[in-house]
N, C-alpha and C positions, 0 to 999 in steps of 0.2 A: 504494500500500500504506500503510495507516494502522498508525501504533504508537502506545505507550504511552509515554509519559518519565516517570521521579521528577525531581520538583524538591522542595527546602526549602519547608518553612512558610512562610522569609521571602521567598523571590521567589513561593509563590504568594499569597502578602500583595502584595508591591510591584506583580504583575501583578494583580492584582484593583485596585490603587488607581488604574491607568491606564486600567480598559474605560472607554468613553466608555460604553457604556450597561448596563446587568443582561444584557442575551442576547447580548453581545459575547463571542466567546469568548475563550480563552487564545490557541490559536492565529492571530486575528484579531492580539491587541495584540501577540503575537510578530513578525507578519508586520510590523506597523508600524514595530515599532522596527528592524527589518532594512532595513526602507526608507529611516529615517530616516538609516542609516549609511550608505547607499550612496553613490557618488561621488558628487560635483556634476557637471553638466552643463555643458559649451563655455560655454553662454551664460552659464549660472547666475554661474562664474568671473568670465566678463567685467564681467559687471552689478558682481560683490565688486569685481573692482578698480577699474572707474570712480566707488563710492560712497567708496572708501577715498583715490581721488585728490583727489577733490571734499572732503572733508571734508580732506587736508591742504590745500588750496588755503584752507580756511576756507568753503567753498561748502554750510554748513548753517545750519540754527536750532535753539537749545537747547529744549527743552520751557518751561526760564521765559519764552524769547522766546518761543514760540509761546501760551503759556497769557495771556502778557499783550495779545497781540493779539487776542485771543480776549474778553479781559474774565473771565477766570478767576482 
């Protein structure tokens, strides 16, 4: 069953500045940002805390390191 919703000027401002394309609809970037909040996944967790371990261990490169190695 489809319905209608009112929303503000300003969120259907804010949702038009997020279509990624003109025939994107509202309900399309609704659906996105619903995704975006949904939980993380087992994995997803695991991967955050082994980048978060590593980088206290020191086990990264800063962007100046990497741009310099690069010749940037």
């Amino acid at each position: 069953m489809e319905t209608t919703i009112q929303v503000s000027d300003k969120l259907r401002d804010n949702l038009q500045i997020r279509k990624i394309s003109e025939k994107e609809s509202y309900e399309e970037v609704i659906w996105d940002l619903i995704e975006d909040s949904l939980e993380l996944s087992e994995e997803t967790k695991k991967d955050i805390a082994e980048a978060r371990k590593e980088a206290k261990e020191g086990k990264f490169k800063t962007l100046a390191q990497i741009k310099k190695e690069l010749g940037s």
